[in-house]
Each structure stands twice: as structure tokens, then as C-alpha cells.
ZADO-1210 file (C-alpha; in nm, 4 decimals, padded with zeros to 6 digits):
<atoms>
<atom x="01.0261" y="05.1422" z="-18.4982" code="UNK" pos="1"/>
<atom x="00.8973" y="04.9220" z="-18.7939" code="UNK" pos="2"/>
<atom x="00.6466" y="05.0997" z="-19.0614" code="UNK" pos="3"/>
<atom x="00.4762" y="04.8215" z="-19.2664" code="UNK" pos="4"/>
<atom x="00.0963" y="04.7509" z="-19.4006" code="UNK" pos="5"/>
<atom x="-00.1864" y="04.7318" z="-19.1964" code="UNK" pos="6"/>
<atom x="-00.3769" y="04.4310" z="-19.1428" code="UNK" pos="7"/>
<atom x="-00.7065" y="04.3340" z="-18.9894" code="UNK" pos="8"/>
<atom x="-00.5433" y="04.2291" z="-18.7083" code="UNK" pos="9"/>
<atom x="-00.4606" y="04.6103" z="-18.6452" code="UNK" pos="10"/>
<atom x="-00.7694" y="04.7308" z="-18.7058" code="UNK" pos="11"/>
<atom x="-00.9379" y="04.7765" z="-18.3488" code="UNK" pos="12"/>
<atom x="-00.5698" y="04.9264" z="-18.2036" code="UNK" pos="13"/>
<atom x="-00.6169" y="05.1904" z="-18.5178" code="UNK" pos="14"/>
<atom x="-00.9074" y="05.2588" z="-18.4408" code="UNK" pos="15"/>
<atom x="-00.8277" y="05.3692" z="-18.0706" code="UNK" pos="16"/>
<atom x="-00.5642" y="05.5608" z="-18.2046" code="UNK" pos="17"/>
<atom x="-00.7892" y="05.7103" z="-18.4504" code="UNK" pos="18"/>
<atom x="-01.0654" y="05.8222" z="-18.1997" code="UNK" pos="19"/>
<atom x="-00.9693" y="06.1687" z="-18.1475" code="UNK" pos="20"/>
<atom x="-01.1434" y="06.5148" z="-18.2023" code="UNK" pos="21"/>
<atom x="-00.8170" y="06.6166" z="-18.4414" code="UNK" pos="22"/>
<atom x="-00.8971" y="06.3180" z="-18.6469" code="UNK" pos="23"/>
<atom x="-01.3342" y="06.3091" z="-18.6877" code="UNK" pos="24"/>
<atom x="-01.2800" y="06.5303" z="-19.0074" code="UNK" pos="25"/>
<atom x="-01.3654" y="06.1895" z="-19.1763" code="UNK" pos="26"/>
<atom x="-01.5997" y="06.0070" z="-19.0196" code="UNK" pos="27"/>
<atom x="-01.7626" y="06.2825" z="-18.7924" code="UNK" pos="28"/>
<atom x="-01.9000" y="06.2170" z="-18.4648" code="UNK" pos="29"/>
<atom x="-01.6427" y="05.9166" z="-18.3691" code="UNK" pos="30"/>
<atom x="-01.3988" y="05.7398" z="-18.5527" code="UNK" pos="31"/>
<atom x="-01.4161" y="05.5562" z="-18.8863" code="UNK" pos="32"/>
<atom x="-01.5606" y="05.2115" z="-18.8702" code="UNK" pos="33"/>
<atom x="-01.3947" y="04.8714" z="-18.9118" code="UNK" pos="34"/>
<atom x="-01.5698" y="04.8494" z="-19.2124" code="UNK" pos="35"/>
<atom x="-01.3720" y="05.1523" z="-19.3637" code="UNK" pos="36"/>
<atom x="-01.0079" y="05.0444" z="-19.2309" code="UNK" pos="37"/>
<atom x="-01.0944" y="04.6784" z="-19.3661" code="UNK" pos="38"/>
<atom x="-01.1865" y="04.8513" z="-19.7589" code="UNK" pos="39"/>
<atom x="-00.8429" y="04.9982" z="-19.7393" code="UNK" pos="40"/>
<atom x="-00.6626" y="04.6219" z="-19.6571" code="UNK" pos="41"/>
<atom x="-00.9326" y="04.4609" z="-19.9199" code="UNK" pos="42"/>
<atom x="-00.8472" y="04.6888" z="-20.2115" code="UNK" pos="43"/>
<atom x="-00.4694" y="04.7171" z="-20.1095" code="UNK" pos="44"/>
<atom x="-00.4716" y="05.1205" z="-20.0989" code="UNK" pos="45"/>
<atom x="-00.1694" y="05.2997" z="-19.9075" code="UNK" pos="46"/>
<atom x="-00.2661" y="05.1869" z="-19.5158" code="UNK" pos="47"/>
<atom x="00.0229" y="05.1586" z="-19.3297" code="UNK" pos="48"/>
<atom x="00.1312" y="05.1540" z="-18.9423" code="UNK" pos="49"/>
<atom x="00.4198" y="05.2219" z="-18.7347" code="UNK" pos="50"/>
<atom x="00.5015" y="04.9454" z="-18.5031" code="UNK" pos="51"/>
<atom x="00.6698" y="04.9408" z="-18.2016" code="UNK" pos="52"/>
<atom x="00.7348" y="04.6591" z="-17.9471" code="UNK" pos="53"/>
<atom x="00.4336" y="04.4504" z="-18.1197" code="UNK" pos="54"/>
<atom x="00.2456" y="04.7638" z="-18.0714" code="UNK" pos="55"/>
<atom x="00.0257" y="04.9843" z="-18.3106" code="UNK" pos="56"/>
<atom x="00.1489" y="05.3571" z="-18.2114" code="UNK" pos="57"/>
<atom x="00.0598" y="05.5404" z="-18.5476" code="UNK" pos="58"/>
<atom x="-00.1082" y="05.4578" z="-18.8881" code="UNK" pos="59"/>
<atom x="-00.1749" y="05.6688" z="-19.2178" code="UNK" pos="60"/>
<atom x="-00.4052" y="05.5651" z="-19.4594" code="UNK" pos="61"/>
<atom x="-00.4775" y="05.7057" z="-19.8847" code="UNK" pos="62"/>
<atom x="-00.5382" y="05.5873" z="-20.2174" code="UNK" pos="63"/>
<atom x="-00.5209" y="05.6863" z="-20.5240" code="UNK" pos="64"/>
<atom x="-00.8193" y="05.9268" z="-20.6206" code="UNK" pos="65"/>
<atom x="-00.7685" y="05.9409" z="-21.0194" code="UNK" pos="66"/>
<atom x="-00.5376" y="05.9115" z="-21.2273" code="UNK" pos="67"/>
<atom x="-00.2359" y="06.0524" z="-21.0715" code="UNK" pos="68"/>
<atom x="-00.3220" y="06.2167" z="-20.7942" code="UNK" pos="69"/>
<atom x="-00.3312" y="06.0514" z="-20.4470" code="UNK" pos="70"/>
<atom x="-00.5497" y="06.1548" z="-20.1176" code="UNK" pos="71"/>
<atom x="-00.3673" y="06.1216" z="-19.7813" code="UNK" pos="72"/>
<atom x="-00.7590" y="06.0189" z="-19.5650" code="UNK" pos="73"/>
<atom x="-00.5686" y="06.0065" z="-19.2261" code="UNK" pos="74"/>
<atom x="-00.2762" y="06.0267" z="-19.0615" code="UNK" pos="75"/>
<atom x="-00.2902" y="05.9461" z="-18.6639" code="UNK" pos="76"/>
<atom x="-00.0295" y="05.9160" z="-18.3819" code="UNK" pos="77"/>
<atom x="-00.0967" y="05.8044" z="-18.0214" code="UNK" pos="78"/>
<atom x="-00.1281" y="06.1129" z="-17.8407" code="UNK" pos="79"/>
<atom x="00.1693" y="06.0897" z="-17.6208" code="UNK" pos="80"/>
<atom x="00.3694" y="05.9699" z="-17.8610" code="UNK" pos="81"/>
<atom x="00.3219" y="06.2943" z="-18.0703" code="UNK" pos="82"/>
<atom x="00.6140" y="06.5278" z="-18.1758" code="UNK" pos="83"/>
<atom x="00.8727" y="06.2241" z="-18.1800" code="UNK" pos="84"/>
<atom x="00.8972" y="06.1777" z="-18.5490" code="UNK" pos="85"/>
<atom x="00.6258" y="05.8691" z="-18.5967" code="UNK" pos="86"/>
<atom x="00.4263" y="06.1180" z="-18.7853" code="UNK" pos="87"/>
<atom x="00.6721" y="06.2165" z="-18.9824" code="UNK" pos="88"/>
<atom x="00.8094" y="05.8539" z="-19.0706" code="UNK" pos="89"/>
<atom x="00.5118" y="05.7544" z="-19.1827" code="UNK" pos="90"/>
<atom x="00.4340" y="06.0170" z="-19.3973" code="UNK" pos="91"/>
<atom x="00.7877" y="05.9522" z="-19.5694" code="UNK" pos="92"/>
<atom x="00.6830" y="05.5601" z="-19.6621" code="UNK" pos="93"/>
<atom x="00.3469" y="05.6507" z="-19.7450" code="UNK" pos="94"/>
<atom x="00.5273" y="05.9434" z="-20.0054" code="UNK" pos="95"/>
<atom x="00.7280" y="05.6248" z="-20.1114" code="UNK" pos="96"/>
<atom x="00.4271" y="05.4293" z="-20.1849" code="UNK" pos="97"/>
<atom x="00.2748" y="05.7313" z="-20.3873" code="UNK" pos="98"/>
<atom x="00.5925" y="05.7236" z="-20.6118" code="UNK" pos="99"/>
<atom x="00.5862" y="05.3566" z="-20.6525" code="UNK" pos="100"/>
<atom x="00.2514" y="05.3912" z="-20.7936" code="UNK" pos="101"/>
<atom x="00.3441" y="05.6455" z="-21.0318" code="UNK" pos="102"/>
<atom x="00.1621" y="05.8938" z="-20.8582" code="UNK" pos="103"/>
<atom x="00.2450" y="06.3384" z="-20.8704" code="UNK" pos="104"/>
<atom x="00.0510" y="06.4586" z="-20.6275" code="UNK" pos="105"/>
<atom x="-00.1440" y="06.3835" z="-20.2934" code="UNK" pos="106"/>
<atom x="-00.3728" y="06.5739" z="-20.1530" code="UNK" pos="107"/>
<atom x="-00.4937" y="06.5989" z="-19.7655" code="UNK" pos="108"/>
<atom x="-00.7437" y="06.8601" z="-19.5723" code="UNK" pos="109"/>
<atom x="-00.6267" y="06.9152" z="-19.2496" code="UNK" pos="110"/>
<atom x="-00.8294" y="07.0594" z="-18.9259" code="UNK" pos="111"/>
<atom x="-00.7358" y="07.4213" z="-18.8732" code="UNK" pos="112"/>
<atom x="-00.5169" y="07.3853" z="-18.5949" code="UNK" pos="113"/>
<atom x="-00.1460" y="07.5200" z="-18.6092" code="UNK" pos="114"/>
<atom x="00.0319" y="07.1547" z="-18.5377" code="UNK" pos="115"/>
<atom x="-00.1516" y="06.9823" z="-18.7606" code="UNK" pos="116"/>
<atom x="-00.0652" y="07.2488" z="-19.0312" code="UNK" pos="117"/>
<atom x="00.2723" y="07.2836" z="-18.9042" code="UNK" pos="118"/>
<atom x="00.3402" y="06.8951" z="-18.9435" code="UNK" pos="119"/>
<atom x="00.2324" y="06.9204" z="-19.3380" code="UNK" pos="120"/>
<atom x="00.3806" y="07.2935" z="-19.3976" code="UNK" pos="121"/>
<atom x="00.7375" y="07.0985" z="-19.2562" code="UNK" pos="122"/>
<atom x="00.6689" y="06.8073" z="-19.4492" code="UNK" pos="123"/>
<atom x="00.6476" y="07.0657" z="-19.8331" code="UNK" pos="124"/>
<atom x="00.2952" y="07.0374" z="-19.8321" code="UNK" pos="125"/>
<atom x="00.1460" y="07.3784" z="-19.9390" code="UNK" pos="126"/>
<atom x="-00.2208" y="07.5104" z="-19.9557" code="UNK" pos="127"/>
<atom x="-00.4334" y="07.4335" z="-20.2149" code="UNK" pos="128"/>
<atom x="-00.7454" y="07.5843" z="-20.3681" code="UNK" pos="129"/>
<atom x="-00.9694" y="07.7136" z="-20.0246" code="UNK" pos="130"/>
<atom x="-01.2763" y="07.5233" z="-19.9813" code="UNK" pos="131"/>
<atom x="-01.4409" y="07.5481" z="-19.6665" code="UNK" pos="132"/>
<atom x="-01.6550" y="07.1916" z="-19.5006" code="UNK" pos="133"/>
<atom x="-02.0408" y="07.1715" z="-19.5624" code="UNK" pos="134"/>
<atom x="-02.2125" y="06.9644" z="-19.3722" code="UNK" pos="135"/>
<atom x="-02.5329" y="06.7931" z="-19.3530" code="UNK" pos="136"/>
<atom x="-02.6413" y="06.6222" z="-19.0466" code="UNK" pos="137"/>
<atom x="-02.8860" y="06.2912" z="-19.1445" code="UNK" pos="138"/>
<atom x="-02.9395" y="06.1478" z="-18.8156" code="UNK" pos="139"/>
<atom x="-02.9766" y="06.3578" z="-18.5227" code="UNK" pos="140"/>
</atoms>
């Protein structure tokens, strides 16, 4: 298993990985464009992607939000590849990356389901301030 940065040329297996229910917190009715992976390889942020036999089998993207403090956007494993550590390594080079860039905190919201909040509980994650998700739907 190889973790390294994403480029374009990853993009469109991401984005299958990506296209999940667990994962439409961001982009809401389907998965974040090609447009949004692409700003995260254009502006360098934290996008990385496990790799295994020349294939794309997890990614997690963030970026720094302000001054310190970083924001974990996604995290995504193909879905029978789940619960076999990919998750887990990535998280661990993107927490690498953080510290590189001089960074004390990241920050993630995660769906309410218990292995999703298992995963960060395991990984010292803790909850933060309780918010709960407005939405407004534009197009219909």
C-alpha cells in the first residue's frame, strides 16, 4: 500500500470512491465535482490517496482553514475495502502533513453513524462545540 498526493489523473477513480451516501455531507445530492478535487491539486492543500496495485482504493482530502487550524473535507475508502486499516493510514499521513505545516488542530464533521464516529473517536479525535446542518435547497 503506497499513500502519496493526488493528481488529476486520480480524479475520476476518487470520485467513484467518493460517491457514497456516508460521504454527500459535502457536496449533497452526489459527489463533489472534478472541479473541487482539481482546486485541492491546484492550490496544493492536503489531498492524498492510498494506492494499491496502480489502483486508487482510498483518498482524504483538507486544508488549512486559518491560521492554525486545519479541516479534514473527506476521508473515503472503497467500500469493501473498509475496516482494513486504509482509513486509518491515511489519516496518519494526512496528521503528518498538518504538522509539517505547522498546524494544532484539524477539524472534521462526521455523519452520525457509529463507524464513522468510531473511526475518529479511535483515531483521538473528540467532539467539538454541537452544531447541527442547515440546509437550503436552491434547485429542486
Amino acid at each position: 500500500m503506497k499513500i502519496r498526493k493526488a493528481t488529476k489523473k486520480d480524479i475520476e477513480q476518487i470520485r467513484k470512491i467518493a460517491d457514497v451516501e456516508e460521504l454527500r455531507v459535502t457536496g449533497g445530492d452526489r459527489a463533489p465535482s472534478e472541479r473541487w478535487f482539481n482546486a485541492f491539486i491546484k492550490e496544493k492543500q492536503m489531498f492524498l490517496v492510498a494506492e494499491e496495485d496502480k489502483k486508487i482504493v482510498g483518498f482524504i482530502l483538507g486544508e488549512r482553514v486559518t491560521g492554525d487550524l486545519g479541516y479534514l473535507w473527506e476521508i473515503g475508502v472503497e467500500k469493501k475495502l473498509r475496516s482494513k486499516g486504509i482509513g486509518k493510514l491515511l489519516l496518519n499521513e494526512f496528521i503528518k502533513e498538518s504538522k509539517k505545516r505547522k498546524l494544532r488542530s484539524i477539524i472534521t464533521y462526521g455523519c452520525y453513524n457509529k463507524k464513522t464516529l468510531n473511526f475518529f473517536k479511535k483515531n483521538n479525535f473528540f467532539h467539538g462545540e454541537k452544531c447541527e446542518e442547515l440546509k437550503l435547497r436552491l434547485i429542486k
